[in-house]
N, C-alpha and C positions, 0 to 999 in steps of 0.2 A: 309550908310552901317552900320549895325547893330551889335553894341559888339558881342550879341549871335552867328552870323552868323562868323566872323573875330575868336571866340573861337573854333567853330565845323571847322576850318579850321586848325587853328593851333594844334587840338586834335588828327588829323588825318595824321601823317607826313607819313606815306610810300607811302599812296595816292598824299600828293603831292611832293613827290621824283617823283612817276611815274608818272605824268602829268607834271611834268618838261622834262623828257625824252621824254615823246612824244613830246614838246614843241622843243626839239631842232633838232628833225626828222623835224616838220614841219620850221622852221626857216631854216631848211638847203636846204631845196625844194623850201622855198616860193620867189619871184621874187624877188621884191624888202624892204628886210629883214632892210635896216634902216628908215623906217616909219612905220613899228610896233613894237610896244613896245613887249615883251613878255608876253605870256599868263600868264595872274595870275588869279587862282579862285576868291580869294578876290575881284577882280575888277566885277564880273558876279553874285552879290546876287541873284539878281533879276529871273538867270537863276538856279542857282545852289543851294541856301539855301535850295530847298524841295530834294534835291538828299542827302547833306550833312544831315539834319535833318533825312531821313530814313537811312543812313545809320549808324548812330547814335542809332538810336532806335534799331537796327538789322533788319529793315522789306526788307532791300537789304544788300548783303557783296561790298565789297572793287571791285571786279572784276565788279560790276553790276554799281557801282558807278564811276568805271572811265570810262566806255563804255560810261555812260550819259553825261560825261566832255568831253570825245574825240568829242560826238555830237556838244558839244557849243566849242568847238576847231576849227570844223573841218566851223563852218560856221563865226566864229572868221577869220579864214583865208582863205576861201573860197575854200576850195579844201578838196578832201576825207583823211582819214584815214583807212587802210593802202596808204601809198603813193606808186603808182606804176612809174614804169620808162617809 
């Protein structure tokens, strides 16, 4: 995991205040909630460092950027986001 990518994380706290909140909608839906750890960006470079890098630059805002995280969220835990009843 790369410094650069671990700083555009920690640069951007409201995005992840709200990728914590969607994290505890899906933890409170998902089956069996103690064998996954909770979602952390930090853990998904691989997935997320070009979404955080543009949103960095400004080529995307904050809204466009959590959409792209609820994606690796949502196959993170295998079920959609919104979560329906």
């Amino acid at each position: 995991m790369s410094e650069e990518f671990i700083e555009l994380v920690r640069k951007h706290v409201e995005l992840t205040q709200r990728t914590r909140q969607r994290d505890v909608v899906f933890r409170n839906r998902y089956q069996d909630v103690s064998i996954k750890m909770p979602f952390q960006a930090a853990q998904h470079p691989d997935k997320l460092q070009p979404t955080y890098q543009r949103l960095d630059s400004g080529e995307i805002d904050q809204d466009d950027a959590l959409d792209e995280i609820t994606s690796v969220m949502e196959r993170y835990y295998g079920m959609p986001y919104p979560l329906d009843d």
